[in-house]
C-alpha positions as CSV (number, residue, x, y, z in Angstrom):
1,X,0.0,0.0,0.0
2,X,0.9,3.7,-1.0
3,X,-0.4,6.9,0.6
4,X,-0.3,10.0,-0.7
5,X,-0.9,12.9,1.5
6,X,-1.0,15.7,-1.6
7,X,-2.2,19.2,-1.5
8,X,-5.5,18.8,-2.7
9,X,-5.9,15.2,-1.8
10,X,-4.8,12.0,0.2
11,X,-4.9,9.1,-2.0
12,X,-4.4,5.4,-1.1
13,X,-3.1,2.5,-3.0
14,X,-3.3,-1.0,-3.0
15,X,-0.7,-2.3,-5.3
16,X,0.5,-6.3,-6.5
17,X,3.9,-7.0,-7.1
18,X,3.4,-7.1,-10.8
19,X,2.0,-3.3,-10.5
20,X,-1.6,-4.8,-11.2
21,X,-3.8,-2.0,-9.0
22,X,-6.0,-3.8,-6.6
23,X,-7.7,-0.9,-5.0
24,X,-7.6,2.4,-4.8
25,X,-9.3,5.5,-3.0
26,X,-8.6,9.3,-2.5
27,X,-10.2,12.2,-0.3
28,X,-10.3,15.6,-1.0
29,X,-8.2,18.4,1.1
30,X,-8.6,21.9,1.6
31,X,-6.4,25.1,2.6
32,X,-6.0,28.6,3.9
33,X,-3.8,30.9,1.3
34,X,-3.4,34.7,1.9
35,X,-0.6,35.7,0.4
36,X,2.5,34.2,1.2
37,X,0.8,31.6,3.3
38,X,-0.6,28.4,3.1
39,X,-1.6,26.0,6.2
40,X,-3.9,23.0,6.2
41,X,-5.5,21.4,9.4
42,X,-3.1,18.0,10.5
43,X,-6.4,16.5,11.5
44,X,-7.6,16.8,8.6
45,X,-5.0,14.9,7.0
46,X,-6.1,12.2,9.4
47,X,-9.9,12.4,8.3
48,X,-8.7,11.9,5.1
49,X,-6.6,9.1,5.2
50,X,-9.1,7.0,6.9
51,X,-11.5,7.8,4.1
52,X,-8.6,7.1,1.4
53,X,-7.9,3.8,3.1
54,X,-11.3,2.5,3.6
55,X,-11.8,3.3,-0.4
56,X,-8.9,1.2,-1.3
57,X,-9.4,-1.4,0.9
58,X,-12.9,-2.3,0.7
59,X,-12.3,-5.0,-2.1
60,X,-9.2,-6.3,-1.5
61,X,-8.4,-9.7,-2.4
62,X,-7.7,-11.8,1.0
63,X,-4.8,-12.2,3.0
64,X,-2.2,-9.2,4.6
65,X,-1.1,-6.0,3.5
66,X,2.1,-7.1,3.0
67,X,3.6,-2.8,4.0
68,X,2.7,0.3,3.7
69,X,4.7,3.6,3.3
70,X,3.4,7.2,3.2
71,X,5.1,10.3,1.1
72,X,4.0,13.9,1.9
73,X,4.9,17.4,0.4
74,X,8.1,18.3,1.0
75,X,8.8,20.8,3.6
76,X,5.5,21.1,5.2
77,X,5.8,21.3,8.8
78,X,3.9,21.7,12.3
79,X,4.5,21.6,15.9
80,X,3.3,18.7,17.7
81,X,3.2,17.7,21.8
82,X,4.7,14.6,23.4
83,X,2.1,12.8,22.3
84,X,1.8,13.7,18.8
85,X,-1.0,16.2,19.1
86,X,-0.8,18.7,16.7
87,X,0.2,22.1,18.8
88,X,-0.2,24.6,15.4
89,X,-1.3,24.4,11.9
90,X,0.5,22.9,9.2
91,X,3.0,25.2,7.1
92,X,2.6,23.9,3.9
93,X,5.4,23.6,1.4
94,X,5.3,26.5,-0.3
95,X,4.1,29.0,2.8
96,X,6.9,32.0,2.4
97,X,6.5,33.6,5.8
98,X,9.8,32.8,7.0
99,X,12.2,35.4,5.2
100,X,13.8,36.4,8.3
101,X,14.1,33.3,10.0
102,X,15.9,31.4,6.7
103,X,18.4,34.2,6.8
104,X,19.4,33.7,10.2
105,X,19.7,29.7,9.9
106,X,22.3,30.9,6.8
107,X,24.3,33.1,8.7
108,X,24.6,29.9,10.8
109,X,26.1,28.0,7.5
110,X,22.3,26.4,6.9
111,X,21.5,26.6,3.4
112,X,18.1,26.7,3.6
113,X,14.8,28.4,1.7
114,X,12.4,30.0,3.3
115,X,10.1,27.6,2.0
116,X,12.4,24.9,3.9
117,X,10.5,23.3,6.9
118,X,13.4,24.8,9.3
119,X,12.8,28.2,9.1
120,X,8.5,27.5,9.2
121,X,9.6,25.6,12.3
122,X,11.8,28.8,13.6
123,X,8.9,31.0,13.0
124,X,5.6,28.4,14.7
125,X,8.6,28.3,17.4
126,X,7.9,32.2,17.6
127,X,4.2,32.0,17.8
128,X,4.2,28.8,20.1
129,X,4.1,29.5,24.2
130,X,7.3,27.9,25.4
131,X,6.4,24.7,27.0
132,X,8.2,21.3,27.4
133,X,7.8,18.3,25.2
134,X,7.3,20.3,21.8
135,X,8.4,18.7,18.9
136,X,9.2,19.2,15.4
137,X,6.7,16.9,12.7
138,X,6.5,17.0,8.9
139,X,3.6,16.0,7.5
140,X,4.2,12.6,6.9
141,X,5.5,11.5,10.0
142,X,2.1,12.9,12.0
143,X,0.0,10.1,10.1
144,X,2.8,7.8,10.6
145,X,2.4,7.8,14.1
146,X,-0.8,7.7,14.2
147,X,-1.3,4.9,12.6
148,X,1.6,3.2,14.6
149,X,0.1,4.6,17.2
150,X,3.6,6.3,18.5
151,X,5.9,8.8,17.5
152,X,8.6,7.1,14.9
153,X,11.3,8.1,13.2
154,X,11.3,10.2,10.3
155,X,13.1,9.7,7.3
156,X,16.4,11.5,5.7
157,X,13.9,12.6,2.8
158,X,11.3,14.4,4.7
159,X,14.3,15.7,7.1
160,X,16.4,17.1,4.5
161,X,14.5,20.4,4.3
162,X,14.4,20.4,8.5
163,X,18.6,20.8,7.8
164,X,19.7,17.4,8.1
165,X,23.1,16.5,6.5
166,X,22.8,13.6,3.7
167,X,26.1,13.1,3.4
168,X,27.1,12.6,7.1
169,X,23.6,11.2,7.7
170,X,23.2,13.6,11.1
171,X,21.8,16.5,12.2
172,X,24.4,20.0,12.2
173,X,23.6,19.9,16.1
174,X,25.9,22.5,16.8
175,X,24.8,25.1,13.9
176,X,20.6,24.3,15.4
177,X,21.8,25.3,18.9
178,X,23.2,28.4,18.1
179,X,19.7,29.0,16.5
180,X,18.1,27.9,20.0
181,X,17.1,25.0,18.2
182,X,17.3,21.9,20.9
183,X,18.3,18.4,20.4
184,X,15.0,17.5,21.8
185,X,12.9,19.1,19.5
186,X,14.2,17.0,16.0
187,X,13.0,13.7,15.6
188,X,15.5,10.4,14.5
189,X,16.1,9.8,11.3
190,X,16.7,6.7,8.9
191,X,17.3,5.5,5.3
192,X,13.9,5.4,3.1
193,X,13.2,1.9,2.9
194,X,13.5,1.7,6.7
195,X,10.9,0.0,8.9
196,X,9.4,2.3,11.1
197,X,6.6,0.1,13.0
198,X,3.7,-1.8,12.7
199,X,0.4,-0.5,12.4
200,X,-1.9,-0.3,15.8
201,X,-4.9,-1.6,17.0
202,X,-5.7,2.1,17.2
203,X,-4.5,2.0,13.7
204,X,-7.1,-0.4,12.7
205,X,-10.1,0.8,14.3
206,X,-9.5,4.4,12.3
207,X,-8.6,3.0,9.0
208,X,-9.1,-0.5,7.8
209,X,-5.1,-1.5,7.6
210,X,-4.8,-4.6,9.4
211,X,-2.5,-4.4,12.9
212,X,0.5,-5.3,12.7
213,X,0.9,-4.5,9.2
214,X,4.7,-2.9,8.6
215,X,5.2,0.8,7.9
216,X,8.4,1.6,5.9
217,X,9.8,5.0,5.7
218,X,9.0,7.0,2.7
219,X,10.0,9.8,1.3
220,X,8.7,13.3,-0.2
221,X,6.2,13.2,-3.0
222,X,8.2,14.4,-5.5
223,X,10.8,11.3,-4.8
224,X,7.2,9.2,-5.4
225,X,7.0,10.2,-8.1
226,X,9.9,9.4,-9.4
227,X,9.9,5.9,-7.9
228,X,6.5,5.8,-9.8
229,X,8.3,6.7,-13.0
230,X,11.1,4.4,-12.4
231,X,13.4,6.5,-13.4
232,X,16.0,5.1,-11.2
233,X,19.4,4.9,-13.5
234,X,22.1,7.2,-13.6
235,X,21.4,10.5,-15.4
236,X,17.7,10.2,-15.9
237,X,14.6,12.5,-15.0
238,X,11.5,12.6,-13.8
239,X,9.2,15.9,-14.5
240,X,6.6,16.1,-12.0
241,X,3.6,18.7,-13.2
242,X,0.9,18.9,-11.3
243,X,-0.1,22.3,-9.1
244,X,3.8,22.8,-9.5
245,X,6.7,21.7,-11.2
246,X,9.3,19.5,-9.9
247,X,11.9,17.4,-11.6
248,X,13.9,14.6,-10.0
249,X,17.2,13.2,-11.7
250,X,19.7,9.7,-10.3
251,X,23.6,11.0,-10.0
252,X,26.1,8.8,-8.9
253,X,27.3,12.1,-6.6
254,X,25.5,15.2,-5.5
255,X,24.8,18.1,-7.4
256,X,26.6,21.3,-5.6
257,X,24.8,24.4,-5.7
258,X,26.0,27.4,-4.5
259,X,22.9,29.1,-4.7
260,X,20.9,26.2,-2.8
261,X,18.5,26.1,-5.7
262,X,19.2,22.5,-6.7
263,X,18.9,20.3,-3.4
264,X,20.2,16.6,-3.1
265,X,17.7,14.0,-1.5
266,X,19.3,10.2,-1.0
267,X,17.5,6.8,-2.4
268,X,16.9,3.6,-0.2
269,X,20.0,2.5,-2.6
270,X,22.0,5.2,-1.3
271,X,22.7,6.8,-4.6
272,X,21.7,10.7,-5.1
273,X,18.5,12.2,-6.4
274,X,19.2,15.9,-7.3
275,X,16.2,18.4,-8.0
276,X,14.5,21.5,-7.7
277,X,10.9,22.3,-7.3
278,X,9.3,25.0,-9.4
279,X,6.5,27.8,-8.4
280,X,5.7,27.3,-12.0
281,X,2.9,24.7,-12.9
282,X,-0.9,23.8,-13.6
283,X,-2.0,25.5,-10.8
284,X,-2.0,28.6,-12.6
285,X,-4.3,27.1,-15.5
286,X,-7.0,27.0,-12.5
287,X,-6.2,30.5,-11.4
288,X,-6.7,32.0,-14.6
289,X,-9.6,29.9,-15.7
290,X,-11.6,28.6,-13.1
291,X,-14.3,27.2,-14.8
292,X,-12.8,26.3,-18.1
293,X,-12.5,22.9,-20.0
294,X,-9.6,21.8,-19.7
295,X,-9.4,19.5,-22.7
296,X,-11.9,22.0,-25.2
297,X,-8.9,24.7,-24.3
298,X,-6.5,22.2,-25.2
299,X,-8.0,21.4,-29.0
300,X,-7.9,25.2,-29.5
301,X,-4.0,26.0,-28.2
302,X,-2.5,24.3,-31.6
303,X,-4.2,27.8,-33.3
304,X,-1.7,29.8,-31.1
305,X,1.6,28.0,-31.1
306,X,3.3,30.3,-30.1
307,X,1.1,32.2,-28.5
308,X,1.1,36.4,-28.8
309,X,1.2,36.4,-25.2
310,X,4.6,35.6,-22.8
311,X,3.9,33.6,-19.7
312,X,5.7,32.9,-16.1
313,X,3.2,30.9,-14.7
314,X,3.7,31.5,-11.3
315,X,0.9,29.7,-8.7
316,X,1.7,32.3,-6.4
317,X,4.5,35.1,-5.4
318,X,7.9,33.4,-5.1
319,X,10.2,31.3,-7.4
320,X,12.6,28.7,-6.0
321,X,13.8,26.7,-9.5
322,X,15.5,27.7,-11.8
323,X,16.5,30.5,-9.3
324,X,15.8,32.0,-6.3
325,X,13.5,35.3,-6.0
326,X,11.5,35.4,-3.1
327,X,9.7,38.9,-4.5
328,X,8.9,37.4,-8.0
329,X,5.9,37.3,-9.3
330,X,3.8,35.7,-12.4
331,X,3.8,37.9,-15.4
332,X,2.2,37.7,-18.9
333,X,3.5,39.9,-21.4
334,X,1.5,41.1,-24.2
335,X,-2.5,40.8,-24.7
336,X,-3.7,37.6,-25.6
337,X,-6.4,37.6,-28.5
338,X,-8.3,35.2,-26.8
339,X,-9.2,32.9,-24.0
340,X,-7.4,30.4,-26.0
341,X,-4.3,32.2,-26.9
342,X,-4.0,33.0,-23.0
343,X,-5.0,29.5,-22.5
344,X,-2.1,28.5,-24.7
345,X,0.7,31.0,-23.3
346,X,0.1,29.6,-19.9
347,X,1.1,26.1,-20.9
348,X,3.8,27.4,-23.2
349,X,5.4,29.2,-20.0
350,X,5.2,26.0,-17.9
351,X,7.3,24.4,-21.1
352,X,9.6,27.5,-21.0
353,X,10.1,27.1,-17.8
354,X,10.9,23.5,-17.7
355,X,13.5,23.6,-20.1
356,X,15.4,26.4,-18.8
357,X,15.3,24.0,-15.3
358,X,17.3,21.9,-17.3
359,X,19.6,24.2,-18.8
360,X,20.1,25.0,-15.2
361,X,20.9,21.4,-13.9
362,X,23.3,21.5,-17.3
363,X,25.2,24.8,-15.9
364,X,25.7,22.4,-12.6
365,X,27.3,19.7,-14.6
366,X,24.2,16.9,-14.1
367,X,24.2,14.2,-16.4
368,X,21.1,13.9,-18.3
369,X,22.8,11.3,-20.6
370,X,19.5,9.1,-19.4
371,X,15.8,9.4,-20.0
372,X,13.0,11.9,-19.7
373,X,9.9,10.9,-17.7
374,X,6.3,13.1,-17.5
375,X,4.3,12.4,-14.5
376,X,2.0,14.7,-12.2
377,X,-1.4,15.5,-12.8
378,X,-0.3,17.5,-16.0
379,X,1.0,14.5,-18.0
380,X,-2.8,13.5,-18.3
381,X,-3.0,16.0,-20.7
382,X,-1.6,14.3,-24.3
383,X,-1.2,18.1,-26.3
384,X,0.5,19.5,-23.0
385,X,2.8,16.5,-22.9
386,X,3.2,16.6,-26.7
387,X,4.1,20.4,-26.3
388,X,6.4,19.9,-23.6
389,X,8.4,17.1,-25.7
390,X,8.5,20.0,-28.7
391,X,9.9,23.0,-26.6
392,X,12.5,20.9,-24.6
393,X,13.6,18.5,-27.5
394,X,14.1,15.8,-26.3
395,X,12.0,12.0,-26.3
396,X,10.3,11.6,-23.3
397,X,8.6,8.6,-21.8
398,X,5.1,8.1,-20.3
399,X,4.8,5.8,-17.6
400,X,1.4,3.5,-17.3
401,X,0.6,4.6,-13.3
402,X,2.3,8.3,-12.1
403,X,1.0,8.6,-8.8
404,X,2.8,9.1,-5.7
405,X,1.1,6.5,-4.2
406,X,2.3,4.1,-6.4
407,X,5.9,5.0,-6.1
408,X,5.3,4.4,-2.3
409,X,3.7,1.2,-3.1
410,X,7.1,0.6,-4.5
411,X,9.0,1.8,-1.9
412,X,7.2,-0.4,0.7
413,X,7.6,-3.9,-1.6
414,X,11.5,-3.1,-1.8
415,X,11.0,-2.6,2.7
416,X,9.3,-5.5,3.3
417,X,12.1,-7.5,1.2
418,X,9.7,-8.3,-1.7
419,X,12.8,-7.4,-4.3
420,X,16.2,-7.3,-3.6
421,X,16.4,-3.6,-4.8
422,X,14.4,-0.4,-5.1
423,X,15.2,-0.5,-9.2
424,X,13.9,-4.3,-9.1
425,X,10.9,-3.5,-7.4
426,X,10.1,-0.8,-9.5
427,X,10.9,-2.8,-12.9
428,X,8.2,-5.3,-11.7
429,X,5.6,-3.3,-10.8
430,X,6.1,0.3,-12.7
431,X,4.9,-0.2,-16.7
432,X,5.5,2.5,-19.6
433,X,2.6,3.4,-21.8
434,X,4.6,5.2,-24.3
435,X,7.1,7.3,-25.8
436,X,7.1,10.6,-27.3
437,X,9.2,12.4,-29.9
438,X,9.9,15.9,-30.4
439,X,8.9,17.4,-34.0
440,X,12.1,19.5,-34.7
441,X,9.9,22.2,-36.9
442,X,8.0,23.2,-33.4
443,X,10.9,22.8,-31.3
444,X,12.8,25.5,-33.2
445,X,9.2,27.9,-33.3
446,X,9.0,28.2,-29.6
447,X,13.0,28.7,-28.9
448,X,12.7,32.5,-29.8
449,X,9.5,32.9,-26.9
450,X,11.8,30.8,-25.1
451,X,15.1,33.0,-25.5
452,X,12.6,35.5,-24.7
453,X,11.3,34.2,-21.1
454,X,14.9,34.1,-20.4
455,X,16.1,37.6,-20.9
456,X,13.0,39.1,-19.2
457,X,13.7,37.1,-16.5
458,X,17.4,38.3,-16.1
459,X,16.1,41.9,-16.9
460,X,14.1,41.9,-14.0
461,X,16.9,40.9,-11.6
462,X,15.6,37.6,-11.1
463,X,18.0,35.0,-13.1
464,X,21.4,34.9,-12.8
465,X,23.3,36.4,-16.0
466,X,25.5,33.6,-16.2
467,X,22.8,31.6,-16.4
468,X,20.8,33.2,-18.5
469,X,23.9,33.2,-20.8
470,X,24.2,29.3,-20.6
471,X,20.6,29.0,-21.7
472,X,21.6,31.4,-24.6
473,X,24.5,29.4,-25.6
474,X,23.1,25.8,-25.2
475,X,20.1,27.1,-27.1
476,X,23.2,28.0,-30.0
477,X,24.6,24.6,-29.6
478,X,21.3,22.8,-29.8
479,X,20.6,24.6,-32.7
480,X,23.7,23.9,-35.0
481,X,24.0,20.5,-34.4
């Protein structure tokens, strides 16, 4: 089994080892945004999940659950008790209140976002009456031990936005002291892949999952989704669209980044899974066009390719790949003829956007010798994938299943020792539905709206110029050969 805890939903797998889907069942979620901020209810999580699970589970063929394992958005955040009580609302992952606070934890050699789940902690820390027994919980490990019944470990996915250190596998004690940060208030951490408990009786009652089933250690929903992809060999990447952008690549090292706009995250395998996560993404399709249809919009966007109109599809202020402005905002430049044409800029930006993500990954020297995966809610759309294929360039494979879920699924077959690797499990039980192929007469239309995105950008202070100059000259050497 494989739970999602999304931002819009929980959703709940129930996977066989040959990927065949035996159940399945989601519930919906709901927000608070004003401005910069974004918080969800932890108990509501909880509702959810138990609705999720009962969903998948109410046909399941007979015998165990053989594991489970649970992925949440990266860098949400709350404050819990002793107990695991939630003490504050959830900061979600792309709240922005924290400025000051992710400043300070740099000074203290932290190289953290303000988006990062340390600084959110800093700041509840602010707003929280000093008592004993507080704790520090992303969102994954509060229905963890819930349905264990105890507070667990979390794992070095989840924690790596809370400032733990991959590469020495600990916490920077020192540096979180000096922030007034104690030892007491961080949870233990292990590998993904890890078991973590069993479920409860407590467990059960609220959900359906049978005691004593295992819980593995998961990791952040964008590292589902790659699992789900299965793009697990070195130098290939996963492209997560869904209310955001993320994409996920395998190195055999970590990616450095001076600018802390390319983070590392480690597999179960122990080999390195660089990325980045966009403010960019479909979320901003919904924004603009609330009660549009989707798909009638997307047999009218080949009329407008490329579009009069220039789009950075921000879903809200802030960008965090492929750089870091805090103070940026979505812009569309010129006046769209029509609903369509906007319609069509929007998803033109998100493809802009994306490939100047991987020119930046190419500035840091990743490999992307391997292949090019869609997932995320986007990828349901065949023109936007098509279109995406076009303005990067490059094939791109489209798995069968893209779900988190079912890249936790994965994760929790490869825990419970059903394959004797994470790539194994995933070549069992993740299946491709096909491949597409860039049309080289549309990938060279949309390279001057593209060239275009990127020097606005850099005019406005936002993207680095060397940067935007390695765009420019990979764009040349793209062209000529």
């Amino acid at each position: 089994m494989g739970l999602d805890l999304g931002t819009q939903s929980v959703r709940a797998v129930l996977v066989g080892d040959d990927g065949a889907m035996l159940g399945s069942g989601a519930a919906p979620l709901a927000g608070s945004r004003d401005g910069v901020r974004h918080e969800q209810s932890p108990d509501d999580w909880w509702a959810a999940v138990r609705t999720a699970t009962g969903e998948a589970l109410r046909e399941r063929p007979p015998g165990p659950v053989r594991a489970l394992a649970v992925c949440g958005t990266s860098g949400t955040v709350l404050l819990t008790d002793a107990a695991g009580r939630p003490l504050t609302p959830a900061l979600m992952y792309d709240d922005g209140r924290a400025t000051a606070e992710a400043a300070l934890a740099r000074e203290r050699g932290l190289g953290v976002q303000p988006t990062w789940a340390l600084p959110k902690a800093m700041w509840l820390l602010k707003q929280q009456p000093s008592s004993a027994g507080v704790r520090l919980t992303h969102q994954s490990d509060f229905v963890v031990s819930r349905l264990v019944g105890r507070r667990t470990a979390t794992d070095s996915s989840h924690a790596l936005k809370t400032g733990y250190d991959l590469t020495t596998d600990t916490w920077p004690r020192d540096a979180l002291r000096e922030l007034g940060l104690g030892d007491d208030l961080f949870p233990e951490v292990v590998r993904p892949g890890a078991r973590l408990g069993e479920v409860g009786a407590e467990g059960e009652a609220a959900t359906g999952i049978p005691a004593g089933t295992p819980v593995i250690a998961g990791m952040t929903d964008g590292c589902a989704a790659q699992i789900a992809s299965g793009a697990l060999s070195v130098g290939s990447w996963n492209s997560v669209l869904g209310t955001t952008l993320v994409l996920k690549g395998v190195t055999a090292d970590p990616v450095h980044d001076s600018a802390g706009v390319v983070y590392n995250h480690r597999s179960a395998d122990g080999s390195w899974l660089p990325g980045g996560a966009s403010g960019v993404g479909a979320g901003a399709l919904g924004r603009a066009f609330p009660d549009a249809d989707p798909a009638h919009l997307d047999t009218l966007a080949p009329a407008h390719e490329p579009s009069t109109a220039l789009a950075y599809p921000l879903v809200s202020r802030g960008e965090r790949f492929p750089f870091l402005a805090p103070d940026a905002t979505p812009f569309l430049l010129g006046e769209p003829r029509s609903d369509a044409d906007h319609w069509a800029a929007l998803l033109q930006g998100v493809g802009h956007t994306e490939r100047l993500c991987l020119d930046y990954l190419d500035h840091l020297g990743a490999p992307q010798h391997g292949p090019l995966t869609f997932t995320g809610g986007g990828s349901r759309s065949a023109y936007w994938n098509q279109l995406r294929a076009d303005i990067l360039g490059r094939t791109v494979h489209i798995p069968r299943q893209s779900e988190p879920a079912l890249g936790m699924a994965v994760l929790a077959a490869y825990g419970a020792g059903a394959a004797p690797t994470l790539a194994d499990a995933a070549e069992r039980m993740v299946g491709l539905s096909h491949i597409l192929h860039p049309d080289p007469a549309r990938t060279a239309r949309f390279l001057e709206p593209y060239l275009n995105m990127v020097d606005e950008l850099e005019r406005r202070g936002w993207l680095p110029s060397p940067v935007a100059t390695h765009a420019h000259t990979r764009a040349d050497a793209l062209e000529t050969s």
